[in-house]
N, C-alpha and C positions, 0 to 999 in steps of 0.2 A: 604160334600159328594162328593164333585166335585174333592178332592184331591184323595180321596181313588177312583173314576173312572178313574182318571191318573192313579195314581199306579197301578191298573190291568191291564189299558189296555200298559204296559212298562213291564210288568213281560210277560203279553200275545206276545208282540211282541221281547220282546229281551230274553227272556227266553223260554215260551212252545214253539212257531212256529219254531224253531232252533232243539228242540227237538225232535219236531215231521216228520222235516225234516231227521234230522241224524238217528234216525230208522228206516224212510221209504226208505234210499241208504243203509242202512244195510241189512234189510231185501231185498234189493233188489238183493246187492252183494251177499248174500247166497244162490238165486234164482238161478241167471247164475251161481256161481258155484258148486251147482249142478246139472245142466245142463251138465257144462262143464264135468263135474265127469261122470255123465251117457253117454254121447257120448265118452270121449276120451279112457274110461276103459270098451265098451261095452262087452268087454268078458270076464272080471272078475267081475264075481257073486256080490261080497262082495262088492268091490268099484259103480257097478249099483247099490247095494240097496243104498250104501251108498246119491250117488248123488241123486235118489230117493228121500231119507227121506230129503236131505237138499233144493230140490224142494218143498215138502209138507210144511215143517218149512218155508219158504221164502214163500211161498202163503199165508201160515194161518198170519205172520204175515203182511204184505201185506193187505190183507181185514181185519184183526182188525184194521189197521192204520187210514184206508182210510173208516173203518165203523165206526168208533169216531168222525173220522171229520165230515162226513154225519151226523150223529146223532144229534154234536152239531149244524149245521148249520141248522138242522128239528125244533132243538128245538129254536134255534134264531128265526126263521121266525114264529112257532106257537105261542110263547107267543110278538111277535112284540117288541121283543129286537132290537137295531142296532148292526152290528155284530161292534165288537171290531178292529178297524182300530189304527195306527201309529197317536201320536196325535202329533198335529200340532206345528212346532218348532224344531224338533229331526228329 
């Protein structure tokens, strides 16, 4: 049992947390530039919706990232799980 709690917790830290890093500057990069789209084109219509819609997309993904983590880390503390840390040696 002790091998397969190493193997998750090496896929959790060199695999998902990597992941869920590079979608959370993704979705972040598409935040500011939409941003950037709605203020530098404020007077064409099309490009403000556009930067618009690519703020709404960068927020929604944005709180689902950051509402995963929260969730797992609800549900680590309620059933008195330890959270999954870098294991010792690596």
């Amino acid at each position: 049992m002790i091998v397969l709690e190493r193997f998750i917790a090496k896929v959790v830290t060199q695999i998902i947390n990597p992941v869920i890093l590079l979608l959370s500057a993704g979705a972040f990069i598409v935040f500011i530039w939409g941003v950037f789209e709605f203020i530098a084109h404020a007077g064409d219509v099309k490009k403000r919706e556009e930067g618009r819609s690519a703020i709404f997309w960068g927020l929604i993904g944005l709180v689902i990232i950051f509402g995963a983590f929260g969730i797992i880390n609800i549900a680590l503390g309620t059933f008195d799980l330890a959270p999954i840390q870098k294991p010792a040696g690596s």
